[in-house]
LUMPA-783311 format. One record per residue: z, x, y of N, C-alpha, C in turn. Coordinates in steps of 0.2 Angstrom, whole numbers, padded with zeros to 4 digits, always signed. Layout:
REM residues N
ZXYZXYZXY;...
REM end
This chain:
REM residues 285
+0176+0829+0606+0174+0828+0599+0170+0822+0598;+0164+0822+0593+0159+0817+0594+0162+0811+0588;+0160+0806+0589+0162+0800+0583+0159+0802+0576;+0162+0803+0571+0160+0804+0567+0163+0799+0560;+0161+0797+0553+0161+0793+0548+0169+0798+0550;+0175+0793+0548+0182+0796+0547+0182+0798+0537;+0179+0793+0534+0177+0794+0527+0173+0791+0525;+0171+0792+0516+0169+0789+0514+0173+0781+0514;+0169+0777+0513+0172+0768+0513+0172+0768+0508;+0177+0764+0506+0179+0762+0498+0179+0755+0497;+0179+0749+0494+0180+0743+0494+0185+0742+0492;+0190+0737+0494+0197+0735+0494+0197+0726+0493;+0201+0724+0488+0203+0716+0489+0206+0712+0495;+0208+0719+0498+0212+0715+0505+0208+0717+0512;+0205+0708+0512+0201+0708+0518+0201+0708+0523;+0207+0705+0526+0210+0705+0533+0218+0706+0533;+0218+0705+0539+0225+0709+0542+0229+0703+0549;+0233+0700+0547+0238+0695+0550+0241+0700+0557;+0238+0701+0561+0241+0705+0565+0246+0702+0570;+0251+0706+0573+0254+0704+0577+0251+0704+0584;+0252+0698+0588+0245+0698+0595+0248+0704+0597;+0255+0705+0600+0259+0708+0605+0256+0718+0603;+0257+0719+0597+0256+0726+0594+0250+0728+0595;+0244+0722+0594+0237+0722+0594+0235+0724+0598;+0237+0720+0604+0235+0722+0610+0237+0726+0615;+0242+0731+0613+0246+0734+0616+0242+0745+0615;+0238+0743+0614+0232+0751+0617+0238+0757+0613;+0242+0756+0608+0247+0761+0603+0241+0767+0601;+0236+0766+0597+0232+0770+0594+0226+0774+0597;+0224+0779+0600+0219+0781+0601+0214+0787+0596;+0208+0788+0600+0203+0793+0597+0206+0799+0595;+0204+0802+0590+0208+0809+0586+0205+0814+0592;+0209+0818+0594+0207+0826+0599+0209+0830+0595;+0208+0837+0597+0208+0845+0595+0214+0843+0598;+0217+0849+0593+0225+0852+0596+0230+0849+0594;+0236+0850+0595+0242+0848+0593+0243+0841+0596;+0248+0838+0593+0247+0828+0596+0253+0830+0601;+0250+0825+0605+0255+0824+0612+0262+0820+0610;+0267+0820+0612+0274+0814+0609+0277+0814+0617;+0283+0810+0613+0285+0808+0619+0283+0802+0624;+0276+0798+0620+0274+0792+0626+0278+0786+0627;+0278+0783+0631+0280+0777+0630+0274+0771+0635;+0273+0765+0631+0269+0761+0632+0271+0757+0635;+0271+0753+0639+0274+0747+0641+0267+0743+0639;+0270+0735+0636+0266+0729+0636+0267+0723+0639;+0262+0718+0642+0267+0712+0640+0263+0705+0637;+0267+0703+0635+0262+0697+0630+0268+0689+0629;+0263+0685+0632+0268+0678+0633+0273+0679+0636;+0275+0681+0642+0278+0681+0647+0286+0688+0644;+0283+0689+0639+0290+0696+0637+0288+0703+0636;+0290+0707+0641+0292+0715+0643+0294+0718+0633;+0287+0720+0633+0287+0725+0628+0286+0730+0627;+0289+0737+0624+0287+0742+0626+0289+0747+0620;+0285+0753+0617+0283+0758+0612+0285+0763+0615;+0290+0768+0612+0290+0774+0610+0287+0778+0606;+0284+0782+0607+0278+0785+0603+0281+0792+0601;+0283+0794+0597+0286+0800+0597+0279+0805+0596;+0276+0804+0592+0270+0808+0590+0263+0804+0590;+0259+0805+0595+0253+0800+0596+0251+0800+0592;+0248+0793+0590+0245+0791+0583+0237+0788+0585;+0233+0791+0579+0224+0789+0580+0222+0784+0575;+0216+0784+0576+0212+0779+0572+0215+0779+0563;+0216+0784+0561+0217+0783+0554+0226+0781+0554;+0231+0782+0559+0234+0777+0558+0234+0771+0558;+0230+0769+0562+0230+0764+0564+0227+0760+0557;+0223+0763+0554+0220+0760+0547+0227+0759+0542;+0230+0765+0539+0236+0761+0535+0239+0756+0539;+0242+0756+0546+0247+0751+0548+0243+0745+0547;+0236+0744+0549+0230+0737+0547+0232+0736+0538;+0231+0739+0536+0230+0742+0527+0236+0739+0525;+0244+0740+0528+0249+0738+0524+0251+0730+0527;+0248+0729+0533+0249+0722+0537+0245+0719+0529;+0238+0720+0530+0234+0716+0526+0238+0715+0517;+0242+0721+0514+0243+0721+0510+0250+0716+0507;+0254+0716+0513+0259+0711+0514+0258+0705+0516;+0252+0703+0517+0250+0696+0518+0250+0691+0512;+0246+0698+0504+0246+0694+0500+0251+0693+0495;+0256+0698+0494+0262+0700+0492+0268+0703+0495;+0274+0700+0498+0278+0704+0500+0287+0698+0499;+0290+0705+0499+0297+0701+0499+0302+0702+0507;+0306+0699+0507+0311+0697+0513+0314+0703+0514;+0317+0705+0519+0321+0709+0520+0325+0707+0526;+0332+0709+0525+0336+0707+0531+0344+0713+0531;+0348+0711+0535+0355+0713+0535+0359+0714+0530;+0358+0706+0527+0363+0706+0522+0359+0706+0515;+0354+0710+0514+0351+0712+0506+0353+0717+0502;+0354+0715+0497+0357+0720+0490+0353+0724+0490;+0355+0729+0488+0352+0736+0483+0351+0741+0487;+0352+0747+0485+0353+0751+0488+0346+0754+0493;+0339+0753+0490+0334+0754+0491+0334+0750+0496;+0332+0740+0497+0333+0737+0501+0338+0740+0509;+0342+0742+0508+0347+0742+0511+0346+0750+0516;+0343+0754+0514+0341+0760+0517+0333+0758+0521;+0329+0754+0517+0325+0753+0522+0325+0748+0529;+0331+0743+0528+0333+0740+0535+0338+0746+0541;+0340+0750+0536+0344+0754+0542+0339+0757+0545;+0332+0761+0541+0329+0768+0544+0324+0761+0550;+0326+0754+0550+0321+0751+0553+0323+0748+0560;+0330+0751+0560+0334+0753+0565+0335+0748+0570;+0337+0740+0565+0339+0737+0570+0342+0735+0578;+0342+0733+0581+0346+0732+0587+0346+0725+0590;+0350+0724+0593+0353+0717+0600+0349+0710+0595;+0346+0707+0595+0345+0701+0593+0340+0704+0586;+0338+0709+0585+0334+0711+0580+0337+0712+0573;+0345+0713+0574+0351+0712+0568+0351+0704+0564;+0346+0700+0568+0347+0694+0564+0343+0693+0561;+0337+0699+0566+0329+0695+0561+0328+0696+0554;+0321+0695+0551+0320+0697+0547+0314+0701+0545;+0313+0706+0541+0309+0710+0538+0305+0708+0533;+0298+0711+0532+0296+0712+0525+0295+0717+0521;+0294+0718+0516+0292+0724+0513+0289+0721+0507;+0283+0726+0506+0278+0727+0501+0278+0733+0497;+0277+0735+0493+0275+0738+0484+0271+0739+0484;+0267+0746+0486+0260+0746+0482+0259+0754+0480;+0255+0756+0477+0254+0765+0474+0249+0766+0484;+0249+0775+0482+0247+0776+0487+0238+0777+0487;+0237+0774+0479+0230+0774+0480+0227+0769+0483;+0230+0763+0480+0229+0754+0482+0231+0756+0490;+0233+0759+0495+0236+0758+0501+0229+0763+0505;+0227+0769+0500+0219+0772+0503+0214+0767+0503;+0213+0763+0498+0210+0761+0497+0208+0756+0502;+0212+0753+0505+0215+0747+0509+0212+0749+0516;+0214+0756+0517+0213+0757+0524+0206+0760+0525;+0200+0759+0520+0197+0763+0520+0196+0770+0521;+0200+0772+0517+0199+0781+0517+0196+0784+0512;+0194+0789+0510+0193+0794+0504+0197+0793+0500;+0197+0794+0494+0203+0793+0488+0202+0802+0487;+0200+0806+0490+0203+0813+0490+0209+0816+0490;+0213+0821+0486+0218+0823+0488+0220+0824+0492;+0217+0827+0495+0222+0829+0503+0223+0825+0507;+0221+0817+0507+0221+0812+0511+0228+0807+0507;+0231+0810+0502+0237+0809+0499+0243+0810+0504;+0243+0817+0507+0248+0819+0509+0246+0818+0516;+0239+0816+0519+0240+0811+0525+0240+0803+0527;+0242+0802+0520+0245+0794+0520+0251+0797+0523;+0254+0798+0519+0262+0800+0522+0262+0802+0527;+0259+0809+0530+0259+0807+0537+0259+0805+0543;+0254+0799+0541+0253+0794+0545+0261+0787+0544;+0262+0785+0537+0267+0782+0536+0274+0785+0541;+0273+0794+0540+0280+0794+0544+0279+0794+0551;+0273+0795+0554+0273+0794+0562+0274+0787+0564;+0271+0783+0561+0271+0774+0561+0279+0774+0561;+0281+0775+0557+0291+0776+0553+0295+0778+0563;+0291+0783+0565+0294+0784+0572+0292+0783+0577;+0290+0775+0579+0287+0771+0584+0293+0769+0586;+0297+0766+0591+0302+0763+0591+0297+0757+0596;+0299+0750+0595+0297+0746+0599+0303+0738+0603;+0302+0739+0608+0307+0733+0612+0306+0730+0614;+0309+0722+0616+0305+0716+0618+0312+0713+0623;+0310+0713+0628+0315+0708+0632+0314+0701+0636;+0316+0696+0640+0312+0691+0643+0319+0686+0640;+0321+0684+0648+0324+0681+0648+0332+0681+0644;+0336+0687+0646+0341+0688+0643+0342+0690+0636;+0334+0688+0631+0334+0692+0624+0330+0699+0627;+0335+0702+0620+0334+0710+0620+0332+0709+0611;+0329+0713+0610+0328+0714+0602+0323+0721+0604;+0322+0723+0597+0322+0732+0598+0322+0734+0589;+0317+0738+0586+0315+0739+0580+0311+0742+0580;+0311+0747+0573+0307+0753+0576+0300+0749+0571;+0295+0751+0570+0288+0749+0568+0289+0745+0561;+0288+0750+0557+0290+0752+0549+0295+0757+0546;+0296+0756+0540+0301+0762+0536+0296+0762+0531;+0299+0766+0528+0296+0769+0520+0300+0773+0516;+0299+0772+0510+0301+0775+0505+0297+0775+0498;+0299+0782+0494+0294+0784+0489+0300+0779+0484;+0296+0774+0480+0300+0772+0473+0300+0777+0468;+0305+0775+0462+0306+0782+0457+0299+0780+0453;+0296+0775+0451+0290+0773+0449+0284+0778+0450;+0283+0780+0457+0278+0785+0461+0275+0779+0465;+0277+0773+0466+0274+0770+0471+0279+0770+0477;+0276+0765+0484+0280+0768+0489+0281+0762+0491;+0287+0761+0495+0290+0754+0498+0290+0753+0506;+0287+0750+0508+0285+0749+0517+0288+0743+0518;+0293+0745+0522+0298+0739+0526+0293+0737+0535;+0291+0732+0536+0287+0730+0539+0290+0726+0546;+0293+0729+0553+0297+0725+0557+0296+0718+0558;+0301+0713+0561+0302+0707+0563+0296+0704+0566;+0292+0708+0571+0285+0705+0573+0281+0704+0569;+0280+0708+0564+0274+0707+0558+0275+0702+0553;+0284+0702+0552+0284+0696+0549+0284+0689+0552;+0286+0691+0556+0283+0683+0561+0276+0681+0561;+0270+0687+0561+0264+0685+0563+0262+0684+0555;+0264+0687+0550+0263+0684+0545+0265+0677+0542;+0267+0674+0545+0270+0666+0547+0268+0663+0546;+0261+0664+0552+0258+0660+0557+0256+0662+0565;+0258+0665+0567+0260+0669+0575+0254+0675+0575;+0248+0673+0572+0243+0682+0570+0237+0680+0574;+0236+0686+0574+0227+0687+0576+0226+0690+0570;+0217+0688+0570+0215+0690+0564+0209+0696+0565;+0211+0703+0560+0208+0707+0560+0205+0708+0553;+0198+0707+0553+0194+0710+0547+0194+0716+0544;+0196+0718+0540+0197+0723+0536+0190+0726+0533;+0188+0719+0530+0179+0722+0528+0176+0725+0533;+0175+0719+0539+0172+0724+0546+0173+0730+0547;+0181+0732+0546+0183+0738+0551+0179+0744+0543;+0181+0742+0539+0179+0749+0534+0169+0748+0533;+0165+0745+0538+0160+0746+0538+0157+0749+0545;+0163+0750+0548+0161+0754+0555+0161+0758+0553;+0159+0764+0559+0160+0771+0555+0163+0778+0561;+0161+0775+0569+0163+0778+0575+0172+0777+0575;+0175+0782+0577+0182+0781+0582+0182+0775+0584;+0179+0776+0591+0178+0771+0597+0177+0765+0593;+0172+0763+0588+0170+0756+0586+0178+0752+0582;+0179+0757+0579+0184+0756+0574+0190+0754+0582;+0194+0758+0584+0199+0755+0590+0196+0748+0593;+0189+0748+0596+0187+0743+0600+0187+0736+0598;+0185+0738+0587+0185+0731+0585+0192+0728+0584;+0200+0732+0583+0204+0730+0583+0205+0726+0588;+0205+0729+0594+0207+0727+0601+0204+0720+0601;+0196+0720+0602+0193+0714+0604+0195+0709+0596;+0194+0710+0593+0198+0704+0587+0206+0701+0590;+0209+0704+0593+0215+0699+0597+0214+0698+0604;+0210+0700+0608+0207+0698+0615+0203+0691+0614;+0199+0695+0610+0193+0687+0609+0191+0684+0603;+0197+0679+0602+0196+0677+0595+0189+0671+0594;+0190+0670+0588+0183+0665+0584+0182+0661+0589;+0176+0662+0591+0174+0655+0596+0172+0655+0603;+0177+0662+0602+0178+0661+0613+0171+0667+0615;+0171+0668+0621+0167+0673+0626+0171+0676+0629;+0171+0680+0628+0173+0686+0635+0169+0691+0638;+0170+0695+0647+0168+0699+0647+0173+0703+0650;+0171+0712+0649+0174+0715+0652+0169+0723+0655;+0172+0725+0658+0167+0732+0659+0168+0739+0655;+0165+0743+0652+0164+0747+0650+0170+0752+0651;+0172+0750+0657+0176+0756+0657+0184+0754+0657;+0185+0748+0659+0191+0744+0657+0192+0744+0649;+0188+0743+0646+0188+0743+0636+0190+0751+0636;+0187+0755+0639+0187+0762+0637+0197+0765+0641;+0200+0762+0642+0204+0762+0645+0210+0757+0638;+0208+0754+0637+0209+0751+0630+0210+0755+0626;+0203+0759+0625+0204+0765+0619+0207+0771+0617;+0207+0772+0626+0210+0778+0626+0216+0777+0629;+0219+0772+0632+0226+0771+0635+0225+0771+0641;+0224+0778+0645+0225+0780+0653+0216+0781+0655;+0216+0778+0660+0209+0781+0664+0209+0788+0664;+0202+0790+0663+0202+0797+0663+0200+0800+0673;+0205+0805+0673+0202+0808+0681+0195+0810+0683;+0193+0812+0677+0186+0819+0676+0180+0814+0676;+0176+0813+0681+0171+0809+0680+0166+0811+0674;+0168+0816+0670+0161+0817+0665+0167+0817+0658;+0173+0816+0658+0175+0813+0652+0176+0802+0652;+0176+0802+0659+0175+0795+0659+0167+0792+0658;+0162+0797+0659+0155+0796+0656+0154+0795+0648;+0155+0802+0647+0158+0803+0638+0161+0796+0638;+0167+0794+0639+0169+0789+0636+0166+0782+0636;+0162+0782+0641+0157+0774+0642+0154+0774+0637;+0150+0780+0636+0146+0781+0633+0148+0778+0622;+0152+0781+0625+0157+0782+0613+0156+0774+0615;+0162+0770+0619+0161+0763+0620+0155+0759+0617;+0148+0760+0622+0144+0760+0621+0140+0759+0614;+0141+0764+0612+0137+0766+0605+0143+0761+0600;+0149+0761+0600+0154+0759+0595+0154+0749+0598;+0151+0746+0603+0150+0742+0603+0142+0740+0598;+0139+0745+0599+0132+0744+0595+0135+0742+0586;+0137+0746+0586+0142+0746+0579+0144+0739+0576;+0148+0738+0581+0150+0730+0582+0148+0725+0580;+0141+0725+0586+0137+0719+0588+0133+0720+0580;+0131+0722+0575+0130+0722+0569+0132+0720+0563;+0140+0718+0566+0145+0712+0560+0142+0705+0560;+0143+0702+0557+0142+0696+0556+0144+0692+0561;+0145+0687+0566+0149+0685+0568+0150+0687+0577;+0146+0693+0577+0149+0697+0582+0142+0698+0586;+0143+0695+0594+0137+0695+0599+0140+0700+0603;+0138+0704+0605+0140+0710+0611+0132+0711+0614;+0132+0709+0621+0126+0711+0627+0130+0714+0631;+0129+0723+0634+0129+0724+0637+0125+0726+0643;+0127+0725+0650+0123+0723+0655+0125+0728+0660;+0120+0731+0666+0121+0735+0670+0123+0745+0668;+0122+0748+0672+0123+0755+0670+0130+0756+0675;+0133+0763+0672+0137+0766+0676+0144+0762+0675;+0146+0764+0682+0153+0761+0683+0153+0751+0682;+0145+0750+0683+0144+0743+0683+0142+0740+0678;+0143+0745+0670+0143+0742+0664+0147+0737+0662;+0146+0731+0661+0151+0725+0656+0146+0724+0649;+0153+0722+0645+0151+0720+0640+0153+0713+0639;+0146+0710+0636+0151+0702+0637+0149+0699+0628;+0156+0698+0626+0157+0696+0619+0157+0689+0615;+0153+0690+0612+0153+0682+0609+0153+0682+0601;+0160+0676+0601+0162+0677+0593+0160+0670+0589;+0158+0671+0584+0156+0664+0581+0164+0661+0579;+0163+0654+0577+0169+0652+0576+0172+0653+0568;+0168+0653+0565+0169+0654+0557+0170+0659+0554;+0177+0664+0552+0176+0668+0548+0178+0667+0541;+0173+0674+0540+0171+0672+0530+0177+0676+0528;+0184+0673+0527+0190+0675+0524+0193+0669+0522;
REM end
């Protein structure tokens, strides 16, 4: 499948996204494929010295990745608390469907309020109909991530997000313990503006990734096929699907290196591609 515009771009007032480093950088989303979605994965992470790891029930792609980015950022500007002990019976069903466990029963949650337009709009999609009922879909495969953290005798364990439709016609996203921590203060910062003026697969995944890799200011390098491993999760075996994939890389850093803010030189051909990234210190949020 070739990168293609996922939609038209829509403008949105929520510019960025408080990301959580651990989630960010944990390779969860990849390029959309033909065919029925794989399930079943499980990812293993680690970040700051603790063993993280996703259950993926149903592989998730670039457009989920947009709502989950869409409702982080949405929650940044507006969101209320959630925990154990909260009234109501709405509250109360979004802590359970968000299935706490072991140290994760004390944390605490957030949850956001928005219509399902303001959440397309967010994520840069089409405000088309049919892309109504693939919010939801995407909301419910994000809904069955299960994700666990251990290190040093803590265990905690929580599944992504919950969701539910309000009687209003808007929908209510409970948003787990990591994300409310990173909206704290504990985030990497991913541009919202950027990402909805990309337009490739690859570029859209690569700027997430690298947005918690290589924050404002620093230089990093990496090779073409190590990032393309990033994108896709697993090395590919087939030397002419790891070509294709240097290549999407490639072009989706082009993409990139056309933000503001964002130096991408890469150097060398073949297996000997690196990209070497350079971020300015100032971002305009």
């Amino acid at each position: 499948m070739t990168d293609k515009a996922l939609s038209k771009k829509r403008s949105s007032s929520i510019t960025h996204a408080k990301h959580d480093p651990a989630t960010a950088l944990a390779s969860l989303f990849r390029p959309k494929t033909p065919g029925p979605r794989p399930g079943g994965l499980k990812i293993d992470a680690e970040f700051d010295g603790m063993e993280i790891s996703f259950l993926v029930w149903r592989a998730l792609d670039t457009r989920d990745q947009s709502v989950l980015l869409a409702a982080i950022g949405m929650a940044g500007m507006d969101n209320q608390e959630l925990h154990a002990d909260v009234t109501g019976d709405r509250g109360q069903q979004l802590w359970l469907d968000l299935d706490p466990q072991e140290h994760a029963v004390f944390d605490r949650a957030v949850v956001l309020t928005t219509s399902r337009y303001s959440l397309i709009q967010a994520a840069g999609l089409d405000d088309k109909g049919q892309n109504y009922g693939m919010l939801e879909d995407c909301l419910e495969r994000l809904s069955m991530v299960g994700s666990r953290a251990k290190k040093q005798g803590y265990e905690w364990s929580m599944n992504l997000l919950s969701w539910a439709s309000a009687p209003d016609g808007k929908i209510n996203i409970a948003l787990n313990g990591r994300f409310a921590k990173a909206l704290g203060g504990q985030y990497v910062h991913v541009s919202l503006d950027e990402r909805r003026r990309l337009h490739a697969e690859a570029a859209q995944l690569a700027h997430a990734w690298l947005s918690a890799w290589c924050k404002p200011g620093n230089t990093q390098s990496m090779s073409l096929d190590k990032l393309a491993e990033k994108v896709w999760g697993t090395p590919s075996k087939n030397p002419s699907t790891t070509r294709s994939r240097r290549d999407r890389i490639n072009k989706g850093l082009s993409e990139i290196t056309e933000l503001h803010g964002w130096n991408i030189k890469v150097e060398g051909r073949g297996q000997k591609a690196k990209a070497t990234v350079r971020r300015s210190r100032i971002i305009n949020h």
